[in-house]
C-alpha positions in Angstrom: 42.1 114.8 28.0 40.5 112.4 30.3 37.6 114.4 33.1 36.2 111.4 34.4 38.4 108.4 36.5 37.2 105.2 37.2 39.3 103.0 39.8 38.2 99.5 40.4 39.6 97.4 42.9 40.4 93.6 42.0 41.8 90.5 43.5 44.6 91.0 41.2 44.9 94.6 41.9 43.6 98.3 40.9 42.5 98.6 37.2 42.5 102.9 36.3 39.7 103.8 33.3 39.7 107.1 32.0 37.1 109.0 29.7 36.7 111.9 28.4 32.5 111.7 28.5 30.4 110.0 31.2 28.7 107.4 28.5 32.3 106.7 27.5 33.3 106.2 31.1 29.9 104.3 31.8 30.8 101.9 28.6 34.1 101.3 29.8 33.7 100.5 33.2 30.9 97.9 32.4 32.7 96.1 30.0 35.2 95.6 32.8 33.4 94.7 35.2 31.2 92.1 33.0 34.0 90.5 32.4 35.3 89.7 36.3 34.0 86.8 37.4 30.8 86.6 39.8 32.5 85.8 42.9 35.0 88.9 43.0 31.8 91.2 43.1 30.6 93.7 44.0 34.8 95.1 43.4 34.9 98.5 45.3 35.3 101.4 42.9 36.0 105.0 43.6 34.9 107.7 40.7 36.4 111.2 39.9 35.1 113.9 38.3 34.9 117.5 38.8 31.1 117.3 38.7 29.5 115.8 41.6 26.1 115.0 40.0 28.6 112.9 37.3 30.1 110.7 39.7 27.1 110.0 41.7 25.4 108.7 38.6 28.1 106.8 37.9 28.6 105.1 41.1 25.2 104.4 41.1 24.8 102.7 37.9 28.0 100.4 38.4 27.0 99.5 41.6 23.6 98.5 40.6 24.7 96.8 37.4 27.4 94.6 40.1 24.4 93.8 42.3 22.2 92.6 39.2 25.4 90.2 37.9 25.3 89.0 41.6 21.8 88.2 41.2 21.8 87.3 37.5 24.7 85.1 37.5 25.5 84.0 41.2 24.0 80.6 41.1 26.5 79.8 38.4 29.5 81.1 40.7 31.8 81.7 37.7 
């Protein structure tokens, strides 16, 4: 049973994750994301989870792990 729902917007549309642990969920949603390419970031993403403390951690690490791919890889524009 999944507690924890990712939703990450792309050009080609919404991609849904779910996990049943926030490492799981953390794992899955990078792996994701690494793999969109550089100029379709940041993609907006909306996490659910019955605790709050969950999803703000979340949120925060895949934001900040879009903004360091911006910075890491944006002079290659892949």
């Amino acid at each position: 049973m999944a507690t924890i729902a990712i939703l990450i917007g792309t050009q080609a549309g919404a991609r849904l994750l779910a996990a049943g642990s926030e490492r799981e969920a953390a794992l899955s949603a990078e792996a994701f994301l690494l793999r969109l390419p550089v100029r379709t970031l940041p993609a907006p993403l909306w996490v659910q989870c019955a605790d709050p403390a969950v999803s703000g951690r979340l949120t925060g690490y895949l934001n900040a792990l879009q903004a360091e791919q911006v910075r890491e890889r944006g002079g290659a524009r892949t």
